[in-house]
The first five atom37 places (N, CA, C, CB, O) and aatype in JSON, in Angstrom:
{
  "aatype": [20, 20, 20, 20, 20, 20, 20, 20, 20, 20, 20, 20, 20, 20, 20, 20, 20, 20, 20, 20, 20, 20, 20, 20, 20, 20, 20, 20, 20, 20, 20, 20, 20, 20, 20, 20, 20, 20, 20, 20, 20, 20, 20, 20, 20, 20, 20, 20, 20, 20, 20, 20, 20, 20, 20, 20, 20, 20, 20, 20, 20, 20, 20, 20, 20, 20, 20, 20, 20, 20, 20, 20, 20, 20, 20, 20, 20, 20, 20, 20, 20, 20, 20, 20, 20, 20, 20, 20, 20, 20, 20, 20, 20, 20, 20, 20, 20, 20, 20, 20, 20, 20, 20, 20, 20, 20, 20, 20, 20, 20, 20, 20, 20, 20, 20, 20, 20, 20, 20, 20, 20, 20, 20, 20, 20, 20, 20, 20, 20, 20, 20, 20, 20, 20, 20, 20],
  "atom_mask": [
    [1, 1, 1, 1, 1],
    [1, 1, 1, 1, 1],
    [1, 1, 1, 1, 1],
    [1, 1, 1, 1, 1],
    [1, 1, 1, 1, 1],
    [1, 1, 1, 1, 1],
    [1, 1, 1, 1, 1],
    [1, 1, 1, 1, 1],
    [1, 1, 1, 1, 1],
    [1, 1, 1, 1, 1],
    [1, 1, 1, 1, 1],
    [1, 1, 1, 1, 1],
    [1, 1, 1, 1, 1],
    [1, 1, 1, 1, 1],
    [1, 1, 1, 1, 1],
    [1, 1, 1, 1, 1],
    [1, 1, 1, 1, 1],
    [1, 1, 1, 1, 1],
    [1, 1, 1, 1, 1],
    [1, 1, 1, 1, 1],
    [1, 1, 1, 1, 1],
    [1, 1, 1, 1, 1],
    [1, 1, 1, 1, 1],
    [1, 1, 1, 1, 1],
    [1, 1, 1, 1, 1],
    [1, 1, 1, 1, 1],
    [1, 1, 1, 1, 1],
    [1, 1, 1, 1, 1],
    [1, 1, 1, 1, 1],
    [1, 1, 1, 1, 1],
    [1, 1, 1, 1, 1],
    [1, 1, 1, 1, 1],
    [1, 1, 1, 1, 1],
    [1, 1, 1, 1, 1],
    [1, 1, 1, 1, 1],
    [1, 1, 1, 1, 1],
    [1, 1, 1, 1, 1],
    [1, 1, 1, 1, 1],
    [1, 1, 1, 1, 1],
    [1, 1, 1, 1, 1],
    [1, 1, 1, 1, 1],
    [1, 1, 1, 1, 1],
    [1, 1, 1, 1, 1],
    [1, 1, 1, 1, 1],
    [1, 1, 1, 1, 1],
    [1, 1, 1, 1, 1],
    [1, 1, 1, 1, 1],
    [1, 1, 1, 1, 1],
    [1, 1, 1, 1, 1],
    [1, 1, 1, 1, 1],
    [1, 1, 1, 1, 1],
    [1, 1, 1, 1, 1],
    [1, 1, 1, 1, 1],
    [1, 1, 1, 1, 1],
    [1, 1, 1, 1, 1],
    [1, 1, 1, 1, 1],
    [1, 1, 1, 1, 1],
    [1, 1, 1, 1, 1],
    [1, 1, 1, 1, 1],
    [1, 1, 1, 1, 1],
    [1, 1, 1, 1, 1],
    [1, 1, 1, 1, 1],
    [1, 1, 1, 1, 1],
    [1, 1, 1, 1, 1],
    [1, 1, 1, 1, 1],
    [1, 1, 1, 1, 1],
    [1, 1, 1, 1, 1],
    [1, 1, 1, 1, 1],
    [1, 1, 1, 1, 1],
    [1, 1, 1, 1, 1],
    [1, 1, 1, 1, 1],
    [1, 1, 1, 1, 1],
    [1, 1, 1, 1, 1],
    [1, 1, 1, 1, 1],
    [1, 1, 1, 1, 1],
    [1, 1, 1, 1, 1],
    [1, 1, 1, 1, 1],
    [1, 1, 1, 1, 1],
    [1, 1, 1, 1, 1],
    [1, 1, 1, 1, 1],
    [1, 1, 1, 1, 1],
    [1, 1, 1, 1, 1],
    [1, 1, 1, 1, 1],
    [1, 1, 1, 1, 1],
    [1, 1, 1, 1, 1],
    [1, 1, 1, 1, 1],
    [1, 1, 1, 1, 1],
    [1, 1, 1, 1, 1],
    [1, 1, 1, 1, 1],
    [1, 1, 1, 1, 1],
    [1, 1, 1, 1, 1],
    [1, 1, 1, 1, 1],
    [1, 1, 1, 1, 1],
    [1, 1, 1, 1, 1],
    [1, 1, 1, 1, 1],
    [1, 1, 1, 1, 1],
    [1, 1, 1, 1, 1],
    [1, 1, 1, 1, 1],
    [1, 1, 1, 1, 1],
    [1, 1, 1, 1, 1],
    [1, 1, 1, 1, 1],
    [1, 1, 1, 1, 1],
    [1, 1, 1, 1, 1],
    [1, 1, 1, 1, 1],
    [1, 1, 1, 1, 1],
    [1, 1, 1, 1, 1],
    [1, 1, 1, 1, 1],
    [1, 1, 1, 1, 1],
    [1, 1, 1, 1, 1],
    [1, 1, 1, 1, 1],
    [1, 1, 1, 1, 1],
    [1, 1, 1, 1, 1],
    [1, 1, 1, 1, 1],
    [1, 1, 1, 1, 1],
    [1, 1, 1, 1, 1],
    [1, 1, 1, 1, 1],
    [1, 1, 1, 1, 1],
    [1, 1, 1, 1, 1],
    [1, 1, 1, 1, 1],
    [1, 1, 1, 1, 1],
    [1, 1, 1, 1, 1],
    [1, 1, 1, 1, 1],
    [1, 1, 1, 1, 1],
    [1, 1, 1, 1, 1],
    [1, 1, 1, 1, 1],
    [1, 1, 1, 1, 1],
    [1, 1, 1, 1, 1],
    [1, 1, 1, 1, 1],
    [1, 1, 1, 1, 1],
    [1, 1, 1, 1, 1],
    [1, 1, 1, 1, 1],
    [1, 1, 1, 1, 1],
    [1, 1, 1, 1, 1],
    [1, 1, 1, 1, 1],
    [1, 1, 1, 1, 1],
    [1, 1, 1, 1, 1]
  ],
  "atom_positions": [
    [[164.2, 302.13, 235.54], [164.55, 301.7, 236.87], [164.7, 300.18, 236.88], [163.51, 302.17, 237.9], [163.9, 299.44, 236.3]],
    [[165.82, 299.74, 237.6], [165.97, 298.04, 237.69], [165.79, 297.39, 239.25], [167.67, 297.57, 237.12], [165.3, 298.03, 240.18]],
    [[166.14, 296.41, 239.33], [166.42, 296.19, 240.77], [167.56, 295.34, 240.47], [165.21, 295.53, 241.76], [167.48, 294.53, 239.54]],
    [[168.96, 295.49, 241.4], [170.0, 294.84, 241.48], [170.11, 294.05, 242.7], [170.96, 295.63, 241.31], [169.68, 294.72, 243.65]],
    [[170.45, 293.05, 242.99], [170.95, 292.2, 243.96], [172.49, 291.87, 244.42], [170.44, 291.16, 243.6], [173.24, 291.06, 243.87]],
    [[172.81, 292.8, 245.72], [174.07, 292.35, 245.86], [174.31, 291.23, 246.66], [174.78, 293.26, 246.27], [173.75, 291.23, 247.76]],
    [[175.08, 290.18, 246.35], [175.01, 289.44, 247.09], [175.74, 288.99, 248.33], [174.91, 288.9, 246.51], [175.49, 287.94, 248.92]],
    [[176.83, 290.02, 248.74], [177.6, 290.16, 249.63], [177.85, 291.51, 250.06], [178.58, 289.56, 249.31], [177.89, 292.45, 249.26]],
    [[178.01, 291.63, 251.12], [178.51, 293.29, 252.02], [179.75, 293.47, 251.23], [179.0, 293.25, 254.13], [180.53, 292.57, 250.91]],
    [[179.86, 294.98, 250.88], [180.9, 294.94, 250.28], [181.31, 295.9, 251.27], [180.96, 295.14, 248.81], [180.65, 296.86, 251.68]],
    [[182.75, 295.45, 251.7], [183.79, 296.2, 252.86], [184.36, 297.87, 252.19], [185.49, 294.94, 253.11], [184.24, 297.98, 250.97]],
    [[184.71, 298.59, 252.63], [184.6, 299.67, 252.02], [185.66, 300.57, 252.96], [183.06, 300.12, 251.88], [185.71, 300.49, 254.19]],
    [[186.64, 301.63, 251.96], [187.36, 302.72, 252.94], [186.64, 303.93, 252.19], [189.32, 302.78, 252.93], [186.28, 303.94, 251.01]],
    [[186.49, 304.97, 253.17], [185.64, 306.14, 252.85], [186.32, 307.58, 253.26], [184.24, 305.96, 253.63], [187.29, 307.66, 254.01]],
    [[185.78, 308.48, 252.75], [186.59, 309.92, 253.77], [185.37, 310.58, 253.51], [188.32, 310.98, 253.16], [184.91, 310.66, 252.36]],
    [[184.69, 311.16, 254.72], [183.87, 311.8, 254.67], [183.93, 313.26, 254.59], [183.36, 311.41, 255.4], [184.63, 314.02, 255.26]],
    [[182.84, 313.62, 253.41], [183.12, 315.2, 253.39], [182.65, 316.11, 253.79], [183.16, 315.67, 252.59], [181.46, 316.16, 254.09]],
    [[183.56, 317.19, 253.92], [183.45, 318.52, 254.91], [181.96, 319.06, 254.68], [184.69, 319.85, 254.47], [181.36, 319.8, 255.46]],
    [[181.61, 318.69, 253.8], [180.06, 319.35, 253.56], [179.68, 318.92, 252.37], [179.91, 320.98, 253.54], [180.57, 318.63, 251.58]],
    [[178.53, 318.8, 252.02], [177.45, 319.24, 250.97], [176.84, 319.91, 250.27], [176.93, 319.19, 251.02], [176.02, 320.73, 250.69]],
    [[177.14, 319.67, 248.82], [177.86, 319.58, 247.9], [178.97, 319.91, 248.36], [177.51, 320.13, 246.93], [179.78, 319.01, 248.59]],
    [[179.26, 320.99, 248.57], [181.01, 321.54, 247.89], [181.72, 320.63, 248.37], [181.82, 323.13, 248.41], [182.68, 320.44, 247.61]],
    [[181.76, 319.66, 249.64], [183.34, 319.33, 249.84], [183.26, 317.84, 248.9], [183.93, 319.1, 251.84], [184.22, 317.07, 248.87]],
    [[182.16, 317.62, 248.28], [182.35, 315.94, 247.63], [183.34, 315.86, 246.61], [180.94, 315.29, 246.83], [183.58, 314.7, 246.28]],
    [[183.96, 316.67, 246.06], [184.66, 316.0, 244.7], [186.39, 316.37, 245.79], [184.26, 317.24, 242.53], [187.49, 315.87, 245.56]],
    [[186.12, 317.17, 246.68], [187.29, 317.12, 247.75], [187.85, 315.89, 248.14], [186.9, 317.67, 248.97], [188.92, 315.38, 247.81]],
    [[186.4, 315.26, 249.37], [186.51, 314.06, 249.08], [186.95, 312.78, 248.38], [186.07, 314.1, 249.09], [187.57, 311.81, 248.82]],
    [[186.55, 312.97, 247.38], [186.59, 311.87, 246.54], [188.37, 312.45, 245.84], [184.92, 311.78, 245.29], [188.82, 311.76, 244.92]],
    [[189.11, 313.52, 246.28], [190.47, 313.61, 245.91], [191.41, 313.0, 247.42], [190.78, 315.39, 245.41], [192.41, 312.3, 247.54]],
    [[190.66, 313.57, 248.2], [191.55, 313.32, 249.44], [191.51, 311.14, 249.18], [190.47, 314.26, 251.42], [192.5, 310.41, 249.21]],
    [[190.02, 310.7, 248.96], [190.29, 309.19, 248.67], [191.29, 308.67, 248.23], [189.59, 308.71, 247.95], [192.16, 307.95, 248.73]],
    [[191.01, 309.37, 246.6], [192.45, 308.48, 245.77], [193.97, 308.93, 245.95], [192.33, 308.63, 244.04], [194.9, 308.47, 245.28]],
    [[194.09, 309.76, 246.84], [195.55, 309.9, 247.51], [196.1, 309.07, 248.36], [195.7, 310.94, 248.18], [197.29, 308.82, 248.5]],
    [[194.83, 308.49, 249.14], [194.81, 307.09, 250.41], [194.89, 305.9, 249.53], [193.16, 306.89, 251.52], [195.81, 305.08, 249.61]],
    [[193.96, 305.84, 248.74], [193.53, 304.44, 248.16], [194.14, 304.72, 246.53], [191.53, 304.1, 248.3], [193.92, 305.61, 245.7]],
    [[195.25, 303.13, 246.56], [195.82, 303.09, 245.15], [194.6, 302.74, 243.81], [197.05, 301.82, 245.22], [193.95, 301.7, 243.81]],
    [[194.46, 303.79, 242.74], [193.5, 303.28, 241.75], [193.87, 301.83, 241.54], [193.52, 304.1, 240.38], [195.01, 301.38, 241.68]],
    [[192.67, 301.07, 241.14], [193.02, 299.76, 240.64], [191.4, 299.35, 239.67], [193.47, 298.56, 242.19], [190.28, 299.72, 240.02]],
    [[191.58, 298.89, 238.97], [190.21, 298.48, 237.97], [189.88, 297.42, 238.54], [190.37, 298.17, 236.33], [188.86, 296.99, 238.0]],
    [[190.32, 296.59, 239.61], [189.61, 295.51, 240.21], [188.58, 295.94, 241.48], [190.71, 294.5, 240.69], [187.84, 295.15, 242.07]],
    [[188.76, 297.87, 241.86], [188.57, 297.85, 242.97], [187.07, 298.72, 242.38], [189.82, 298.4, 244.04], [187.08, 299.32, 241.31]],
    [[186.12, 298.66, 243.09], [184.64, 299.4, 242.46], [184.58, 300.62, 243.85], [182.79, 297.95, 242.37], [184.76, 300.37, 245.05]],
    [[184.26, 302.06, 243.17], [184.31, 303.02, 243.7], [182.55, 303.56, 244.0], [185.29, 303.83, 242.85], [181.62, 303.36, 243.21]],
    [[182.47, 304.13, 245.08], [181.3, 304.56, 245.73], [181.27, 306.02, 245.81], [181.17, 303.97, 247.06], [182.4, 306.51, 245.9]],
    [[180.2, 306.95, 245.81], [179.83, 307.98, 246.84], [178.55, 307.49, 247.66], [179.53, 309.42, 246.12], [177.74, 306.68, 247.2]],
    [[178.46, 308.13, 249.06], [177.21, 307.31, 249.96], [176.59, 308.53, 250.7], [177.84, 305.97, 251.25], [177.08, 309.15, 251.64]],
    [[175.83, 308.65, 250.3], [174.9, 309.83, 251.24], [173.58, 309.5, 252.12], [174.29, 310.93, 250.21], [172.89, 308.48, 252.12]],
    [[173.5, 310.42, 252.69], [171.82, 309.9, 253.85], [171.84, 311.53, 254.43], [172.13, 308.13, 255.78], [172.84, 312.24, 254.54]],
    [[170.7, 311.81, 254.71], [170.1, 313.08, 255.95], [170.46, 312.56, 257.36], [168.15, 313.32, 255.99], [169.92, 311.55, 257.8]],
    [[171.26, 313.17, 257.98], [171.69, 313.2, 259.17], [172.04, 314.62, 260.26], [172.71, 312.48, 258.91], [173.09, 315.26, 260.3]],
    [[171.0, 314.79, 260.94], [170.69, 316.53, 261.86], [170.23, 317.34, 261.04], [172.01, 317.46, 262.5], [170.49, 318.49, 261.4]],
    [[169.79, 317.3, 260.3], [169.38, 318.37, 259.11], [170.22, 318.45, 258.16], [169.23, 319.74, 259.48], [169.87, 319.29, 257.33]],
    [[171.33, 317.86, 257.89], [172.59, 318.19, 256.45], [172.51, 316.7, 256.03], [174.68, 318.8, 256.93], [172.13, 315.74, 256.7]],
    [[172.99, 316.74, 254.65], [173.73, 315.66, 254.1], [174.81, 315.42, 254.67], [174.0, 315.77, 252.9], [175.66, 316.24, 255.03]],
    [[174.81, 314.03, 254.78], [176.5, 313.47, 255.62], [176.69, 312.53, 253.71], [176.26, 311.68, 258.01], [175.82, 311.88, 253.12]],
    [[177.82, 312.76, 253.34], [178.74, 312.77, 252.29], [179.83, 311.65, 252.23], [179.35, 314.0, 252.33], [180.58, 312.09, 253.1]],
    [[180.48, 310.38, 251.75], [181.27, 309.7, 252.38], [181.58, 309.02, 250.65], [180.61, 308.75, 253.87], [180.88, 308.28, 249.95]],
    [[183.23, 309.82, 250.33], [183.62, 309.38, 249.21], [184.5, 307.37, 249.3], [184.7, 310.82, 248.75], [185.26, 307.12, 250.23]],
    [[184.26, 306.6, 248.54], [184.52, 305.51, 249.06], [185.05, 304.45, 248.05], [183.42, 305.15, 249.72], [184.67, 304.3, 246.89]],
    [[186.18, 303.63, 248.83], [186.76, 302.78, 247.81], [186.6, 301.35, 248.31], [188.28, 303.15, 247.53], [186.86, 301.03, 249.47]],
    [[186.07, 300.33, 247.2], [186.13, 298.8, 248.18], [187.28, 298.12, 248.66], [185.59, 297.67, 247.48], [188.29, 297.68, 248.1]],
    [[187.17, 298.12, 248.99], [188.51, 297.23, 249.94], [188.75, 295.96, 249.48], [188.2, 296.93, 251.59], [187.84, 295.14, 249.36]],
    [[190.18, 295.69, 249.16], [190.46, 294.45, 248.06], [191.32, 293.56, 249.18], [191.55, 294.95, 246.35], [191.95, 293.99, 250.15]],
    [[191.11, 292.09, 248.72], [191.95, 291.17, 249.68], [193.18, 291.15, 249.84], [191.82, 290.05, 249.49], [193.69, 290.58, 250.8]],
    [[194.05, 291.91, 248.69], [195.2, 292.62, 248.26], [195.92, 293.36, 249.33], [194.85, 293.53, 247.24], [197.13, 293.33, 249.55]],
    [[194.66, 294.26, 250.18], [195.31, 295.53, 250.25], [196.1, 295.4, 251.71], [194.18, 296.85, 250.14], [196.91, 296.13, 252.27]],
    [[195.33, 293.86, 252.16], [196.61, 293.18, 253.8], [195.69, 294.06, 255.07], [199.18, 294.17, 253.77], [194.57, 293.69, 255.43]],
    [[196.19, 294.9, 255.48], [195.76, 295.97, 257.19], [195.16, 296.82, 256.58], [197.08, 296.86, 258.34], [195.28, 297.44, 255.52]],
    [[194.28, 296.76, 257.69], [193.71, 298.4, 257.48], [194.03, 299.16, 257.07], [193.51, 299.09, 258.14], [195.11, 299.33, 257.63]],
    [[193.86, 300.19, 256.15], [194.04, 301.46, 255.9], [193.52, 302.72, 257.36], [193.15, 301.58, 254.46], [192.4, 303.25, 257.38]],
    [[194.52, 302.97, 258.37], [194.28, 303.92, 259.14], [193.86, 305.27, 258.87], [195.12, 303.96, 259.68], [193.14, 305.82, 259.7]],
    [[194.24, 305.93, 257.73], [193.77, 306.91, 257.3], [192.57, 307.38, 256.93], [194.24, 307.01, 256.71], [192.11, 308.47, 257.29]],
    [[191.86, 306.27, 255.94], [190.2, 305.82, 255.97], [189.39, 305.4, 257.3], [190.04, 304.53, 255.06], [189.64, 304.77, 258.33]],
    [[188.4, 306.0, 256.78], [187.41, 304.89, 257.51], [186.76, 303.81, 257.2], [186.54, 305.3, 257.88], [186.47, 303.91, 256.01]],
    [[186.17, 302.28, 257.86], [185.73, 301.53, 257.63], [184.48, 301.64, 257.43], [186.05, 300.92, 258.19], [183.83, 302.34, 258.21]],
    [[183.75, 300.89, 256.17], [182.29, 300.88, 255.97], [181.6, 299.72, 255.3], [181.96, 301.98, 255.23], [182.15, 299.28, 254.29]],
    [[180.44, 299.15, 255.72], [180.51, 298.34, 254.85], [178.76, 298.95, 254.15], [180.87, 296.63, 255.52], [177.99, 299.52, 254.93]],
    [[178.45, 298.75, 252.97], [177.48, 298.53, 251.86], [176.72, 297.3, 252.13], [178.18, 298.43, 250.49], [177.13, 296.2, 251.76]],
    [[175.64, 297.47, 252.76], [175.06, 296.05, 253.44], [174.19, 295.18, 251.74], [173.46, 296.64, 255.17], [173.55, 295.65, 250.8]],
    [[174.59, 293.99, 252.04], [173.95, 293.54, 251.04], [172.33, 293.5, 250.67], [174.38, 292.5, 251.09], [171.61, 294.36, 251.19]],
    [[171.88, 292.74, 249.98], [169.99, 292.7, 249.27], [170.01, 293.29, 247.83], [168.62, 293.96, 250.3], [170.88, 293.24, 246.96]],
    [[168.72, 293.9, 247.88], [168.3, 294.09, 246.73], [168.37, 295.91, 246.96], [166.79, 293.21, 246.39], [168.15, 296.55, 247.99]],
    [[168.69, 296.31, 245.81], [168.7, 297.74, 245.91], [168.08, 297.89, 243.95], [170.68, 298.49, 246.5], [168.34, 297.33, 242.88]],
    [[167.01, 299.21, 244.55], [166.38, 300.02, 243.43], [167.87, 300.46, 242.86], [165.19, 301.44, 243.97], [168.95, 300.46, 243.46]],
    [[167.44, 300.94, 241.02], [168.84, 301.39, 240.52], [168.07, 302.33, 239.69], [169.99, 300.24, 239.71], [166.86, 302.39, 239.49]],
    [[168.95, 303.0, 239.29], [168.5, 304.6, 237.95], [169.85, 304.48, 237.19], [168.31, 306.82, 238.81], [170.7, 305.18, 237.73]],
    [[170.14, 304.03, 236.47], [172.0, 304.37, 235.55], [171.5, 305.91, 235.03], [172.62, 302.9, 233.55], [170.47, 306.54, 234.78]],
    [[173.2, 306.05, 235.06], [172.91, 307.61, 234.46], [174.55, 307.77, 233.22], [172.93, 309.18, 236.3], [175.75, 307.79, 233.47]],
    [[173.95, 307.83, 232.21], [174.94, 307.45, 231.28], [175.69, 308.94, 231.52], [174.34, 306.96, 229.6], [175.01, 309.81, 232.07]],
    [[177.11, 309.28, 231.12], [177.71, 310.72, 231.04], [177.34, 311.73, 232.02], [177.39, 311.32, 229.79], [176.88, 312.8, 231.6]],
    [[177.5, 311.48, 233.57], [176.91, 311.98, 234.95], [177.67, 313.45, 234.13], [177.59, 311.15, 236.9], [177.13, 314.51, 233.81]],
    [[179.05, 313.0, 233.98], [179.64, 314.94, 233.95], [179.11, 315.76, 233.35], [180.91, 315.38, 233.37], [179.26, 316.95, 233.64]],
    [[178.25, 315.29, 232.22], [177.65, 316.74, 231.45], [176.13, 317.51, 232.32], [177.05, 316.17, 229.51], [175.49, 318.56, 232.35]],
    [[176.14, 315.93, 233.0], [174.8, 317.04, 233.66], [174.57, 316.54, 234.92], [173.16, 317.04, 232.82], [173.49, 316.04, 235.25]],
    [[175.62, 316.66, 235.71], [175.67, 316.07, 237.25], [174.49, 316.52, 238.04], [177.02, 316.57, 238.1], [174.27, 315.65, 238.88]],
    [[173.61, 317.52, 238.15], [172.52, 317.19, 239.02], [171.24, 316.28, 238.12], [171.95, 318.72, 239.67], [170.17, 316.74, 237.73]],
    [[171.72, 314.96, 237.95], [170.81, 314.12, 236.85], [170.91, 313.21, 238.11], [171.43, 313.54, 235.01], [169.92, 312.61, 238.52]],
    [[172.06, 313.13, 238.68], [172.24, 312.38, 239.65], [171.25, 312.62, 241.03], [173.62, 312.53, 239.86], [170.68, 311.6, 241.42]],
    [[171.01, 313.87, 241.8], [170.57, 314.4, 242.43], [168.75, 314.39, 242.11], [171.41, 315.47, 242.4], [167.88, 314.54, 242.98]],
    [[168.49, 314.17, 240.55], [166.97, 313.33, 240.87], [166.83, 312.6, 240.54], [165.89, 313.57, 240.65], [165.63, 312.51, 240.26]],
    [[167.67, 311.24, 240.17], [167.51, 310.05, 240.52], [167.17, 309.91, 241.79], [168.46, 309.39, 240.24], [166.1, 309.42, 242.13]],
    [[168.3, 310.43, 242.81], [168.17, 310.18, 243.85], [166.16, 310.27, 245.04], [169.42, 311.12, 244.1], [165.44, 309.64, 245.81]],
    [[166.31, 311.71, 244.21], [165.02, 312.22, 244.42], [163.74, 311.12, 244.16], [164.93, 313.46, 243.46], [162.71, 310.98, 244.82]],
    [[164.16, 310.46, 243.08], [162.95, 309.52, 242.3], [163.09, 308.2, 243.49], [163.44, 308.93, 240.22], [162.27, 307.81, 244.32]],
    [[164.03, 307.89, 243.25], [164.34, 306.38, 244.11], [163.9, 306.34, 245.35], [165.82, 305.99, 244.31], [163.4, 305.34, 245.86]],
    [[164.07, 307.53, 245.96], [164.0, 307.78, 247.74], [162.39, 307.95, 247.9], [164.99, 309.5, 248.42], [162.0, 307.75, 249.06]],
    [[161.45, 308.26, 247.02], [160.21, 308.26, 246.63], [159.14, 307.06, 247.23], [160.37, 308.22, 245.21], [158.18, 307.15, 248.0]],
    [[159.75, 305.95, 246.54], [158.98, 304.87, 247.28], [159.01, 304.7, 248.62], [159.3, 303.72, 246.87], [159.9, 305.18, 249.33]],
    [[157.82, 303.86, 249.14], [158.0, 303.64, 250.77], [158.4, 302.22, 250.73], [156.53, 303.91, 251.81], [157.76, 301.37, 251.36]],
    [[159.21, 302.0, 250.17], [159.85, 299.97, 250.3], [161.59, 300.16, 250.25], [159.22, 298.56, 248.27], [162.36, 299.24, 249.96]],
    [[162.07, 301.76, 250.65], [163.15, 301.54, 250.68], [163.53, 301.51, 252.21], [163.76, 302.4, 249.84], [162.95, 302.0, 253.17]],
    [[165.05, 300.53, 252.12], [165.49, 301.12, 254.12], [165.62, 302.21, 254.49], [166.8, 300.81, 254.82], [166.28, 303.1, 253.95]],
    [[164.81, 302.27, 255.77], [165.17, 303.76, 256.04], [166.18, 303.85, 257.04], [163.99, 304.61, 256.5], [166.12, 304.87, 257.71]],
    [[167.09, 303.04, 257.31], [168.64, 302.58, 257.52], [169.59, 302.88, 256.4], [168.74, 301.03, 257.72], [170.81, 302.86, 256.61]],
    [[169.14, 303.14, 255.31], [170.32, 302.73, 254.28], [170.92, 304.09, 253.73], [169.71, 301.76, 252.92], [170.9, 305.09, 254.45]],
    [[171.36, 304.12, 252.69], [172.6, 305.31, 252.35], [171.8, 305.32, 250.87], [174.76, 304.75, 252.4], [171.01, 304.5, 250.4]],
    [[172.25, 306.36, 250.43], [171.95, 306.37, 248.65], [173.18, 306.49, 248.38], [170.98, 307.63, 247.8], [173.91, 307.36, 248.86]],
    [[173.51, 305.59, 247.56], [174.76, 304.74, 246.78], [174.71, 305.54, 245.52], [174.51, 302.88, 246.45], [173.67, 305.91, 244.97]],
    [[176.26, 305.84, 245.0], [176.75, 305.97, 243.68], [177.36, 305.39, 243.46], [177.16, 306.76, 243.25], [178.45, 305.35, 244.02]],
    [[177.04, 304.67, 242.6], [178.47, 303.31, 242.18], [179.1, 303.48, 240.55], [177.62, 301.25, 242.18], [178.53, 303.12, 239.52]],
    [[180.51, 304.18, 240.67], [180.96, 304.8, 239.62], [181.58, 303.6, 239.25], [181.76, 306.09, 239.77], [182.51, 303.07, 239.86]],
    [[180.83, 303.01, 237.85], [181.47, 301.77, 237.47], [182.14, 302.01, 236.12], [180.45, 300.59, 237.41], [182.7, 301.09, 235.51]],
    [[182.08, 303.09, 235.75], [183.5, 303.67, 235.23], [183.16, 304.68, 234.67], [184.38, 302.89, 234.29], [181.96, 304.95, 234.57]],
    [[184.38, 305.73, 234.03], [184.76, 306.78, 234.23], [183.42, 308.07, 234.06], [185.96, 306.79, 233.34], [183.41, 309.21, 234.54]],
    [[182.41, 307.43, 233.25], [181.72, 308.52, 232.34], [180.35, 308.35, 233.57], [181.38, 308.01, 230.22], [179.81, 309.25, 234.21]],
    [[180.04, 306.72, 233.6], [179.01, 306.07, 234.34], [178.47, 306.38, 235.55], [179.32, 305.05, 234.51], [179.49, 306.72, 236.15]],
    [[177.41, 306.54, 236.48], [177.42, 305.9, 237.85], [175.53, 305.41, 237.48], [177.91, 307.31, 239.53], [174.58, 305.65, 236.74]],
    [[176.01, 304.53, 238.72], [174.24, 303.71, 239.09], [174.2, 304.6, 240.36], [174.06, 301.48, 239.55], [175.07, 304.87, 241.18]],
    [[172.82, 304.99, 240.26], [172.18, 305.72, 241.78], [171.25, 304.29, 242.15], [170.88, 307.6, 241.52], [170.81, 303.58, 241.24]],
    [[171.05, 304.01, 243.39], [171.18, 302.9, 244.31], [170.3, 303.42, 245.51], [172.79, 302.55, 244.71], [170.42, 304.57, 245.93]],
    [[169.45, 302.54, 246.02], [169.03, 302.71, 247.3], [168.56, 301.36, 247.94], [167.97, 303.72, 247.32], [167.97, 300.49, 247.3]],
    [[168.8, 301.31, 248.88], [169.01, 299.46, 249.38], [167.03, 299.52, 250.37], [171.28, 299.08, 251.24], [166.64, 300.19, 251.32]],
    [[166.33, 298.43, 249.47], [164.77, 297.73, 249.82], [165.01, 297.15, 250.89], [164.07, 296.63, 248.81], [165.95, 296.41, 251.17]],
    [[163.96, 297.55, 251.62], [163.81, 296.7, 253.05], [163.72, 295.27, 252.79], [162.47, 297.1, 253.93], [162.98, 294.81, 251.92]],
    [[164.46, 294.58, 253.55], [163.86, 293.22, 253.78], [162.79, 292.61, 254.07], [164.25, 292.83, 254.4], [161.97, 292.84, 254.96]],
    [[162.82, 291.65, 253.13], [161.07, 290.93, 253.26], [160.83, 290.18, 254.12], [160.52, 290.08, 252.2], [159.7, 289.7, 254.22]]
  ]
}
C-alpha cells in the first residue's frame, strides 16, 4: 500500500452505469465512443454506496484540447489530496483482485467518507485502486 498525492482536481467526463457489476465494462464502451482515445488523457472507473447499490461512473480526463463541453458526458471532478493506493499488476487475469483492494483500502477509518473509490487505468494491463484521506 502507498499513499499518492494529487495535486490538482482532475476535471473529468463520465457515463454512468446501468448497474453493478454488469453494466461497467458497458460503460466504459459507451465512454470511448464519446471520448477520443488519446495517451495524454488518464482514464478512471469511480464507485461509492449510494441507496443500497453501487453507483458506477466509467470516466475520461478532460484535456485542454478538447475546447466545450462534451454534452453527451457528464461532468466530474476527482477532488485533489492524498489518496491510499493498492496497484494491481494484470487486473484482466483476475479482475475481482480489484474488488479487495477496494475492500482493504475502504477498511481504515482516515478515509473520506465523501469520496469515490478510484480506478486509475494507467495503462492497458494496470490499474491503481485509490481512495481519497480526509483532510488534516
Amino acid at each position: 500500500m502507498e499513499t499518492l498525492y494529487i495535486e490538482k482536481d482532475i476535471n473529468i467526463y463520465c457515463v454512468t452505469a446501468k448497474s453493478f457489476p454488469n453494466g461497467v465494462l458497458e460503460a466504459h464502451q459507451e465512454l470511448h465512443k464519446m471520448i477520443p482515445f488519446s495517451k495524454e488523457r488518464r482514464y478512471f472507473g469511480l464507485s461509492r454506496p449510494e441507496k443500497g447499490m453501487i453507483l458506477y461512473k466509467a470516466a475520461a480526463e478532460k484535456l485542454e484540447k478538447d475546447g466545450e463541453e462534451n454534452k453527451e458526458c457528464e461532468s466530474f471532478i476527482i477532488k485533489r489530496g492524498n489518496y491510499r493506493t493498492i496497484t494491481i499488476l494484470d487486473f484482466k487475469t483476475n479482475p475481482h483482485s480489484i474488488g479487495t483492494a477496494f475492500e482493504t483500502l475502504i477498511s481504515y477509518s482516515d478515509i473520506d467518507p465523501n469520496g469515490y473509490c478510484v480506478e486509475w487505468y494507467f495503462n492497458d494491463k494496470d490499474v491503481k485502486c485509490m481512495v481519497r484521506l480526509k483532510d488534516n
